[in-house]
Backbone as JSON, one array per atom type, in Angstrom:
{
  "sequence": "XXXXXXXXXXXXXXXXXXXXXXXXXXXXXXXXXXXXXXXXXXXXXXXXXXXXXXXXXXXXXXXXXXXXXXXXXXXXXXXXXXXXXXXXXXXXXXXXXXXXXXXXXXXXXXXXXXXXXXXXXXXXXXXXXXXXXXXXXXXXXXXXXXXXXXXXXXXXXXXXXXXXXXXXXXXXXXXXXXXXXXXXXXXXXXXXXXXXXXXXXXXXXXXXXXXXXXXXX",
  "N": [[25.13, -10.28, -10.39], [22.95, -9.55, -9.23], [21.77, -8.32, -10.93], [20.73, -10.4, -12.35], [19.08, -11.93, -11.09], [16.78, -10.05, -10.77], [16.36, -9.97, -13.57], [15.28, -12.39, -14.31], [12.3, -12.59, -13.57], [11.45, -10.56, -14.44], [11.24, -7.39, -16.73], [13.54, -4.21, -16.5], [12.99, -1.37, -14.98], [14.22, 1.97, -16.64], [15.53, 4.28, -14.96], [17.1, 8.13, -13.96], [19.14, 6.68, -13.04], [20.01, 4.64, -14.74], [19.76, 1.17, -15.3], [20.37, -0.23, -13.35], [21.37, 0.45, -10.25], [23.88, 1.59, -7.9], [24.88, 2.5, -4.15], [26.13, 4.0, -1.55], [27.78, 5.5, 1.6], [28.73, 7.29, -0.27], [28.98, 10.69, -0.94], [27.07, 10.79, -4.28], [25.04, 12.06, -5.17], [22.26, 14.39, -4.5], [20.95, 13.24, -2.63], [19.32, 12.06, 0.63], [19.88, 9.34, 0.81], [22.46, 8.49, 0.51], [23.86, 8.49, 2.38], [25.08, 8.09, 6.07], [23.3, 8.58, 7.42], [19.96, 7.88, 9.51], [17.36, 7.2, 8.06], [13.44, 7.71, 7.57], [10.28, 6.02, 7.41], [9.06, 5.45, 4.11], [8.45, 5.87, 0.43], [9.44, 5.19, -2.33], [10.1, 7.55, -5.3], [8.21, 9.19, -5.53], [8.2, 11.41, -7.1], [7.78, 10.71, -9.53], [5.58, 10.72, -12.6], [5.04, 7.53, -12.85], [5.57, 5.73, -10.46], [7.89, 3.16, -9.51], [7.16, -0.27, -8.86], [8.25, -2.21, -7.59], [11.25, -2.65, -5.79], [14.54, -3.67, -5.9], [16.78, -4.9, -3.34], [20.49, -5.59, -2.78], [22.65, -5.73, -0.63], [26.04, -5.57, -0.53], [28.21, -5.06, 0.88], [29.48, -4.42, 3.79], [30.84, -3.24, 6.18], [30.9, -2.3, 9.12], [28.68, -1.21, 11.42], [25.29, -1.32, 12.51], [22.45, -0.01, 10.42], [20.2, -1.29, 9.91], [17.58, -2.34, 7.72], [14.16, -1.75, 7.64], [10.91, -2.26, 7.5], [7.11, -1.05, 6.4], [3.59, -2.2, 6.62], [2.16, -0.28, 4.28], [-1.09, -0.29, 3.23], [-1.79, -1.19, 5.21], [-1.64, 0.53, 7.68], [-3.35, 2.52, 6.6], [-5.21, 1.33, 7.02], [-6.0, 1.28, 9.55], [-5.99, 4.04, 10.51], [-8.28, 5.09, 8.76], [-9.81, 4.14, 10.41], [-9.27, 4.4, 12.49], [-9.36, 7.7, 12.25], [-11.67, 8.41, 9.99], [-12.01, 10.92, 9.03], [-9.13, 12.38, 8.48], [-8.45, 10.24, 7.04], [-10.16, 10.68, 4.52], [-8.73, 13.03, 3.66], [-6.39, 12.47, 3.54], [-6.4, 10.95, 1.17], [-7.56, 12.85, -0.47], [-6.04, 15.38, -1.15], [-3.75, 16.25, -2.99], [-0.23, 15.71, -2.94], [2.65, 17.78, -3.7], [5.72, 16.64, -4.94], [9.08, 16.59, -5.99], [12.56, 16.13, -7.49], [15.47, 17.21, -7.87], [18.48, 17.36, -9.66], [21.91, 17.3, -11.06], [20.73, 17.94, -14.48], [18.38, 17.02, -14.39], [14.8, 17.64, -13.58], [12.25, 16.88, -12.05], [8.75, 15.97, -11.32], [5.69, 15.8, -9.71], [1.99, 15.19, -8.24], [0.42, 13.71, -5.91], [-2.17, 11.95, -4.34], [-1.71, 10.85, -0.67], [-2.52, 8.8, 0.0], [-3.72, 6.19, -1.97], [-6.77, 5.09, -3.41], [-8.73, 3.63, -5.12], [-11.42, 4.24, -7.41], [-13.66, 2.52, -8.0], [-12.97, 0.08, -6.84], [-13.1, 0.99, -4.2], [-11.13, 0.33, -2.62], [-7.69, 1.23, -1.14], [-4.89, 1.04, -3.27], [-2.04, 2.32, -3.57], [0.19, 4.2, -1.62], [2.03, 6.79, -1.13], [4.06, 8.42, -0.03], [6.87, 10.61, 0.84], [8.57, 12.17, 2.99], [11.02, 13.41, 2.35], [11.23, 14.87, -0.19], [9.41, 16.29, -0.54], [7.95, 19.24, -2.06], [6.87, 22.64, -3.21], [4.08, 23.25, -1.61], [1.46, 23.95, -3.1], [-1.33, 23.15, -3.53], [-3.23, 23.47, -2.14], [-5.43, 25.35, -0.08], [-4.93, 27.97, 2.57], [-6.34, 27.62, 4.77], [-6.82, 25.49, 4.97], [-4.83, 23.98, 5.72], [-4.0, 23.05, 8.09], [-5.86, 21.07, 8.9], [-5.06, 19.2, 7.08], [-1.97, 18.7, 7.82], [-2.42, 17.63, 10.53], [-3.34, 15.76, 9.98], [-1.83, 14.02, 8.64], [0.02, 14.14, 10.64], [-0.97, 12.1, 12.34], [-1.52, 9.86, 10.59], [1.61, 9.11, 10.29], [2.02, 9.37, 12.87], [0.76, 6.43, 13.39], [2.26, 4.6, 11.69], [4.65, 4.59, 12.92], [4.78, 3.23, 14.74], [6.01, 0.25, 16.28], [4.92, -1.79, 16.46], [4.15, -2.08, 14.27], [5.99, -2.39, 12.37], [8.69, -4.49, 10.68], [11.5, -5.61, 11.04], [14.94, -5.99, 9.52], [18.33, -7.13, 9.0], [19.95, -6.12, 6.22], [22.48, -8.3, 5.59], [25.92, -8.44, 3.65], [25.47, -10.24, 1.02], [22.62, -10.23, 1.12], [19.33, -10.36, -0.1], [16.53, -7.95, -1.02], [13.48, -7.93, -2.62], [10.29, -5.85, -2.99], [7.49, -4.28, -2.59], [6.85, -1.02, -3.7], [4.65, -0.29, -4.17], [3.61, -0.62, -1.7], [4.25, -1.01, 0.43], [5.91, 0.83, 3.46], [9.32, 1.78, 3.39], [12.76, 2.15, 4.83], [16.07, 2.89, 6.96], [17.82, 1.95, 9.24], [20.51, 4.27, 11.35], [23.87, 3.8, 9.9], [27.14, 2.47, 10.04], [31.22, 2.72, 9.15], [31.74, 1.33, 5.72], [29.05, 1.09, 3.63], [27.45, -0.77, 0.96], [25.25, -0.73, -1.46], [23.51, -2.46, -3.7], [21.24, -2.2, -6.65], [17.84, -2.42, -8.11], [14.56, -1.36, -10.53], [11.41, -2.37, -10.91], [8.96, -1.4, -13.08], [5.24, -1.29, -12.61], [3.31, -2.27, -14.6], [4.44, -4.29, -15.6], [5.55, -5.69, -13.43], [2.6, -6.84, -12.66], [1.7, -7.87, -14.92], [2.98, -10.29, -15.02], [2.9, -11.11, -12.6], [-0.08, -12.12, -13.4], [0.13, -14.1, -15.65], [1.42, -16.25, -14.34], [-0.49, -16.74, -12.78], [-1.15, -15.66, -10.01], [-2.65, -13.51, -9.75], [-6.02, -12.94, -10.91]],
  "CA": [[24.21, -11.27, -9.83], [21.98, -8.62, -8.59], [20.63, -7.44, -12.01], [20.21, -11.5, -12.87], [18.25, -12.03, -10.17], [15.8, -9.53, -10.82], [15.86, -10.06, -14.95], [14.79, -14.11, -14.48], [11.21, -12.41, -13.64], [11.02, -9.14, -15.01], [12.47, -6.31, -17.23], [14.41, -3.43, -15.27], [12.43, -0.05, -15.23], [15.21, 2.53, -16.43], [15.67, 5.77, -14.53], [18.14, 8.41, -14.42], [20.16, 6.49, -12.51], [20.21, 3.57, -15.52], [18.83, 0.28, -15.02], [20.76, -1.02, -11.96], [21.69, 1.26, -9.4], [24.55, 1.66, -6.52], [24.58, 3.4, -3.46], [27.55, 3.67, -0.59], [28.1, 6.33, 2.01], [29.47, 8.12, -0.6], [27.83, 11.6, -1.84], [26.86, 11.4, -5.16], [23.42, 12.85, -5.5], [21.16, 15.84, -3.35], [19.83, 12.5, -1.66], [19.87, 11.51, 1.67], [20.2, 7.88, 0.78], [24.09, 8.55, 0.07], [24.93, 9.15, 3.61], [25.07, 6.97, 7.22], [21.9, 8.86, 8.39], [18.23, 7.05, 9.42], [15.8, 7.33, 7.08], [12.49, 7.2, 7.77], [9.24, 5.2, 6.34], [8.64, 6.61, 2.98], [8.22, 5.41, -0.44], [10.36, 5.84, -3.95], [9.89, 7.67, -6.79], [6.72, 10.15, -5.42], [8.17, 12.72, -8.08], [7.97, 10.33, -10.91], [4.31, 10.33, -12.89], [4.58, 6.46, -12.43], [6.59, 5.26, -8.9], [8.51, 2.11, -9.34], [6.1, -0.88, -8.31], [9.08, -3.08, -6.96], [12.48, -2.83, -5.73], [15.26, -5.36, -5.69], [18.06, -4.17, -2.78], [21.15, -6.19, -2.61], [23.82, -5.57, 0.28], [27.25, -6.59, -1.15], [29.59, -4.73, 1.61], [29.18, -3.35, 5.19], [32.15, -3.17, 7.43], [30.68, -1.75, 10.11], [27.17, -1.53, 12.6], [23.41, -0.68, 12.11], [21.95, 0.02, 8.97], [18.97, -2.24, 9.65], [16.34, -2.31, 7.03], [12.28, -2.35, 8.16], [9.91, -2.4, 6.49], [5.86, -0.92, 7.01], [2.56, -2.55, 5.45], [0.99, 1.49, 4.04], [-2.41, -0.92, 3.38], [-2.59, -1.43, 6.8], [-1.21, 1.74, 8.29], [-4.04, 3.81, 5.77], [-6.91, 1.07, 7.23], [-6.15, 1.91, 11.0], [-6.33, 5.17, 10.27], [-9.24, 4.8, 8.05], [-10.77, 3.23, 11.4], [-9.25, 5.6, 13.52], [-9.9, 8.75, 11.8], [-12.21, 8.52, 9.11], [-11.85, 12.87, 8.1], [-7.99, 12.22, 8.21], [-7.85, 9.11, 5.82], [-10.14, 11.03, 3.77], [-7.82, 14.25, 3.63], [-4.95, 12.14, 2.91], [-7.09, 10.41, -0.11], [-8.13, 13.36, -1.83], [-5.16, 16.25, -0.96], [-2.49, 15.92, -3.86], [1.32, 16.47, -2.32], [4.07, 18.11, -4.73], [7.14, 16.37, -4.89], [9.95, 17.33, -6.45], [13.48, 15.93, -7.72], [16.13, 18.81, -8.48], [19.81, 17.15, -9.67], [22.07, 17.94, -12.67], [19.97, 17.61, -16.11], [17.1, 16.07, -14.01], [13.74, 17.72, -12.49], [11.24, 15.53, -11.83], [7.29, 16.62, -10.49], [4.27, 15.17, -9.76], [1.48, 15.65, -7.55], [-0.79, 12.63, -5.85], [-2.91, 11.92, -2.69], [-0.54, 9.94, 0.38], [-3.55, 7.32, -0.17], [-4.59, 6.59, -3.43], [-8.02, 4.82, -3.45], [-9.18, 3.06, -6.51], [-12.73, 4.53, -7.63], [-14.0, 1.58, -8.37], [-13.69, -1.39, -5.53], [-12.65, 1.82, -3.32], [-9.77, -0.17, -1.77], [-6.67, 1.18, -1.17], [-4.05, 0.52, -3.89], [-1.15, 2.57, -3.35], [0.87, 4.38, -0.73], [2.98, 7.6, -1.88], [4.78, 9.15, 0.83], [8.27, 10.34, 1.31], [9.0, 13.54, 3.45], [12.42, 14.06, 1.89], [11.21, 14.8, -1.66], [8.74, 17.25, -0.53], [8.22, 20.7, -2.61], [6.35, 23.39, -2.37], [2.9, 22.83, -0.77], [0.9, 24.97, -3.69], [-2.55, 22.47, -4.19], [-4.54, 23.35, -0.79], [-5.83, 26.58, 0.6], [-4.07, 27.94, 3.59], [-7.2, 27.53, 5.43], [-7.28, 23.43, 5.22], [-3.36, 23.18, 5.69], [-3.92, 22.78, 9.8], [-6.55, 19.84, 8.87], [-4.25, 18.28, 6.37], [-0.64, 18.18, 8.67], [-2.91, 16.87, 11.84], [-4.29, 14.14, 9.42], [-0.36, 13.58, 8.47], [0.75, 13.78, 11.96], [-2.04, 10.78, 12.94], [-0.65, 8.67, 9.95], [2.66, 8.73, 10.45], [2.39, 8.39, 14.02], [0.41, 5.17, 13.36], [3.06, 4.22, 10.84], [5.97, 4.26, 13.17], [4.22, 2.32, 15.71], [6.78, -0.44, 16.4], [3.89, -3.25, 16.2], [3.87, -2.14, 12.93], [7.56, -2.78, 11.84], [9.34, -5.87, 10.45], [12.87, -5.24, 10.82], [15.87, -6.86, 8.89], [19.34, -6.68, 8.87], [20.66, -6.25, 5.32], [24.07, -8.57, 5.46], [26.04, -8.76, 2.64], [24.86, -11.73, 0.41], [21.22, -10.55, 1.26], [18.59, -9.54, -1.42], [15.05, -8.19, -0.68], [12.43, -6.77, -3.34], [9.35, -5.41, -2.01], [6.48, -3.74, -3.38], [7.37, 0.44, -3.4], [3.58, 0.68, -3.96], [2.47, -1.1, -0.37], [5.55, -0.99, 1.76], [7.12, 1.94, 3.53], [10.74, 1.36, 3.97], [13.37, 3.15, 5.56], [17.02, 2.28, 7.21], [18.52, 2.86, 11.08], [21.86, 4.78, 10.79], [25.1, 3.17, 10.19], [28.51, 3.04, 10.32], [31.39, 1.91, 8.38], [30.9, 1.68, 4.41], [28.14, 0.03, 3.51], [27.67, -0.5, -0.23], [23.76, -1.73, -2.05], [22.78, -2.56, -5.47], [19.49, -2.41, -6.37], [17.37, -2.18, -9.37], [13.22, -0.77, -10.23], [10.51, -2.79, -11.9], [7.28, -1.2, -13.58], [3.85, -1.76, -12.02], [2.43, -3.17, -15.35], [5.47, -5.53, -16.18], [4.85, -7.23, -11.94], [1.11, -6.92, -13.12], [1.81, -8.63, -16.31], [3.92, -11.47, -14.6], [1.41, -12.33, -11.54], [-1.29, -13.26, -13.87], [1.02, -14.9, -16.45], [1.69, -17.06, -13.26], [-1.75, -16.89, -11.82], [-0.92, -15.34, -8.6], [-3.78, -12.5, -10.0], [-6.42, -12.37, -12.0]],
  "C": [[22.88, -10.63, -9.42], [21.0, -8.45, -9.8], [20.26, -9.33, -12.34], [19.4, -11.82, -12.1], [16.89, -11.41, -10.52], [15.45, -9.59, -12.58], [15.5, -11.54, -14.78], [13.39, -13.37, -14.07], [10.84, -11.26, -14.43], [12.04, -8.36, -16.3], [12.39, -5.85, -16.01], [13.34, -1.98, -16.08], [13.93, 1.49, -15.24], [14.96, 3.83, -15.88], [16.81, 6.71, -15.08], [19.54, 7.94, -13.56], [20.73, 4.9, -13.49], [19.16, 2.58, -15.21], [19.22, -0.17, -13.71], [21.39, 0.63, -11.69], [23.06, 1.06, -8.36], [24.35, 2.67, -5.69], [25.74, 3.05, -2.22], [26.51, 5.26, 0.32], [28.85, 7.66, 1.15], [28.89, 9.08, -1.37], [28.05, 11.49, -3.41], [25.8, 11.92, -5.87], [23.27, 13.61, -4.41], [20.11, 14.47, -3.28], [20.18, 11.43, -0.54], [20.16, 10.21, 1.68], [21.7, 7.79, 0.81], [24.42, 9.39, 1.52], [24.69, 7.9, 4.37], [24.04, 7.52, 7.98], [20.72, 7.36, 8.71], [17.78, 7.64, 8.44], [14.88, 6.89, 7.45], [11.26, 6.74, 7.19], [9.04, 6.31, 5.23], [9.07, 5.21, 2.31], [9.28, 5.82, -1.82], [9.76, 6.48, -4.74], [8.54, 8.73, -6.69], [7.23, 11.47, -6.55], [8.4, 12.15, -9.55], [6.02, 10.47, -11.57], [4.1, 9.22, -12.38], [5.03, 6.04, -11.77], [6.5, 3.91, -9.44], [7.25, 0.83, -8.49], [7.06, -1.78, -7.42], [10.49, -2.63, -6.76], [13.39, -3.45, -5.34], [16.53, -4.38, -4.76], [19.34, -5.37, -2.28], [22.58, -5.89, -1.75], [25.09, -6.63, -0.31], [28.42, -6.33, -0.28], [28.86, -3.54, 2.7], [30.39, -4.04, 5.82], [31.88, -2.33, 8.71], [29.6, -1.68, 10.73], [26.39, -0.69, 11.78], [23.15, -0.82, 10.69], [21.02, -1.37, 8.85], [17.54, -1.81, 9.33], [15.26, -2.07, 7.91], [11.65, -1.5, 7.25], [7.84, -2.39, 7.05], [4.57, -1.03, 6.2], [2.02, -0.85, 5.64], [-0.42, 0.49, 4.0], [-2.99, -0.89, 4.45], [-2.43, -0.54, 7.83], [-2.65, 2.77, 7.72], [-5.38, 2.88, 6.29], [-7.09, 1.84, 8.88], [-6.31, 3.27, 11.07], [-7.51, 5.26, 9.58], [-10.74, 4.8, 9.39], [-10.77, 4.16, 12.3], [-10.34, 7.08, 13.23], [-10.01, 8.59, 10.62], [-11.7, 9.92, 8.03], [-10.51, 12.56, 7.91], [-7.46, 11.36, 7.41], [-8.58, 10.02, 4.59], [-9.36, 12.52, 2.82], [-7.12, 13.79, 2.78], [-5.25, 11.26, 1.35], [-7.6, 11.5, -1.27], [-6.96, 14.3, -1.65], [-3.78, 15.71, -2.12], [-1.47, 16.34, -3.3], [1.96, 16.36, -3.53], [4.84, 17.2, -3.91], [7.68, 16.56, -5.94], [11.36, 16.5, -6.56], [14.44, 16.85, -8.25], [17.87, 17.62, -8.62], [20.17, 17.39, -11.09], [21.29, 17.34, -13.63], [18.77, 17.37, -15.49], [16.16, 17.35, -13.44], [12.76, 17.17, -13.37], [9.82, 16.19, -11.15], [6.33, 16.02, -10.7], [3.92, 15.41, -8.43], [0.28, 14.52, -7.15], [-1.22, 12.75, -4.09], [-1.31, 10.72, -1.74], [-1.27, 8.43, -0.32], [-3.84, 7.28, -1.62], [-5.67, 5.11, -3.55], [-8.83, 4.61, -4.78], [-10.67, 3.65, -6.72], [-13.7, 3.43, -7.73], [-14.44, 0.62, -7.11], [-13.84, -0.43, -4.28], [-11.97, 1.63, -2.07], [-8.5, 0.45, -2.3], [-5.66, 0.43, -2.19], [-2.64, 1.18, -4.04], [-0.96, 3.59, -2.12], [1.83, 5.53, -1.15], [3.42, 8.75, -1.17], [6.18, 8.91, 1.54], [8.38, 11.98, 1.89], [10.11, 14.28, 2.66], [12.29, 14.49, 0.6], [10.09, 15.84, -1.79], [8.44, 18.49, -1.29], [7.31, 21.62, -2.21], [4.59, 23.54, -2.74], [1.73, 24.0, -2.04], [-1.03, 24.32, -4.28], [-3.59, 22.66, -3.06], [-4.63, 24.69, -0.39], [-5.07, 26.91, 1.88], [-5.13, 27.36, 4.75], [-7.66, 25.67, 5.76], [-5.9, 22.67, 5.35], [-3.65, 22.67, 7.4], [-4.45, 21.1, 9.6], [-5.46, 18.62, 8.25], [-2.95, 17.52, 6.99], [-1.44, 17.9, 9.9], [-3.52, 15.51, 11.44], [-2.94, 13.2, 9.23], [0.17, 12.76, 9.31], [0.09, 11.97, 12.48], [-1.6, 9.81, 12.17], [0.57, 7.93, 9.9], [3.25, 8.39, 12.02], [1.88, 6.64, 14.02], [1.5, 4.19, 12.21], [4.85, 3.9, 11.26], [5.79, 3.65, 14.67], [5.34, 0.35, 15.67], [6.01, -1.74, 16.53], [4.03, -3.42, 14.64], [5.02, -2.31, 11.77], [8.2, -4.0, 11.89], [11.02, -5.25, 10.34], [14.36, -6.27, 10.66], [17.23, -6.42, 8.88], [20.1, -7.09, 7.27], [22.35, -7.02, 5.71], [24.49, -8.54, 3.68], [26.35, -10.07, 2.1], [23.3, -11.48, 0.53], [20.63, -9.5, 0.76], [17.37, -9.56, -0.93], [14.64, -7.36, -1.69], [11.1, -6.99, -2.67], [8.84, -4.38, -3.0], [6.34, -2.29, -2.57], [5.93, 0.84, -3.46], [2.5, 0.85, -2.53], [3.87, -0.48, 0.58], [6.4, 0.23, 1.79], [8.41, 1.31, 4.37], [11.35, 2.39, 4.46], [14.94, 2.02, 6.16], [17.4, 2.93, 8.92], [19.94, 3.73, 10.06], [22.97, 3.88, 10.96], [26.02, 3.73, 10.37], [29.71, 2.35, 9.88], [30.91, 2.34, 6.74], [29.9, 0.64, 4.08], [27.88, 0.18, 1.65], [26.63, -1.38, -0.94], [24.3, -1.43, -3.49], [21.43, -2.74, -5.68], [18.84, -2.13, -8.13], [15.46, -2.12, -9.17], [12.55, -2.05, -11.02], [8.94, -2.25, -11.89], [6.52, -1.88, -13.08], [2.91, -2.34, -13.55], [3.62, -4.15, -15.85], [5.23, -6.66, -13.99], [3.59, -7.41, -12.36], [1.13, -8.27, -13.8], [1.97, -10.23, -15.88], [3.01, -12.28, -13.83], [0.15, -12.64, -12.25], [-1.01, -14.41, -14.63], [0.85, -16.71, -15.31], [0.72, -17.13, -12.09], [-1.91, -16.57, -10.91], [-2.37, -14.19, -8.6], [-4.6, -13.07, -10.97], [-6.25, -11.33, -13.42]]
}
């Protein structure tokens, strides 16, 4: 039901995890999503060339507490900052971060700003930060790393600003997709098994669709 849901608008963007996905408490990847930890705001896919533009998450089984979704507009986290600190939005707009994916058969790498800033209208159009996917720091001088993690620190404190959080409780029966290139997500910790489905869709197949259906130009 999960993958029909999300094929009545779109194709499915395949990874190496297929086209549809699961995910439990139960390890089977080097990623923290496969445990009962928190996770905190971050984004998918920062070690792919092209990050997932949407993701569909479908709770089908929790037997036990927490594990409540939220969800954080990056648009509006990267203007207050923007507003706040000007030098620190622009840090985080031009500074490329490694990330990194390491599991059997797979590595994965790419390298982009937190902000990424269209040349053009020079609005904000994506969002590409996940701590946990981090590698190693090799695109900045040592001499501009202090500037760069105090520009960090200022974003992500404005990013976990509890004004700035919509928070949901995944039950099972309940489906949310959400745009991986605006919205940082994240989960409390649970407890109990809890057990998603979920599936990706390409940023030029939603593209494609909202003009199809006029929602864009």
């Amino acid at each position: 039901m999960t993958e029909m849901t999300l094929r009545r608008l779109f194709p499915l963007m395949k990874t190496f995890y297929g086209e549809m996905f699961e995910f439990s408490n139960e390890y089977l990847h080097d990623d923290i999503t496969y445990s009962q930890d928190y996770i905190g705001p971050h984004t998918y896919h920062t070690y792919f060339c092209d990050a997932s533009a949407l993701q569909g998450l479908h709770c089908v089984e929790h037997n036990g507490g927490g594990g409540d979704s939220f969800f954080i507009d990056g648009y509006h986290v990267a203007e207050q900052l923007s507003q706040r600190n000007p030098k620190a939005f622009e840090i985080l707009s031009r500074v490329h971060v490694p990330a990194e994916f390491l599991d059997k058969g797979e590595r994965h790498r790419f390298s982009s700003p937190i902000i990424r800033v269209d040349p053009v209208t020079k609005k904000v159009f994506q969002v590409r930060l996940n701590l946990y996917d981090r590698s190693v720091f090799n695109t900045l001088g040592q001499n501009e790393m202090r500037d760069f993690y105090e520009s960090l620190r200022e974003f992500l404190t404005i990013a976990h600003d509890p004004g700035n959080w919509w928070q949901l409780k995944l039950n099972p029966g309940t489906m949310v997709i959400f745009d991986n290139w605006r919205l940082l997500h994240g989960r409390q910790a649970y407890t109990g098994k809890r057990v998603m489905i979920g599936g990706y869709v390409q940023r030029t197949d939603f593209l494609s669709k909202a003009r199809v259906m006029g929602i864009i130009d």
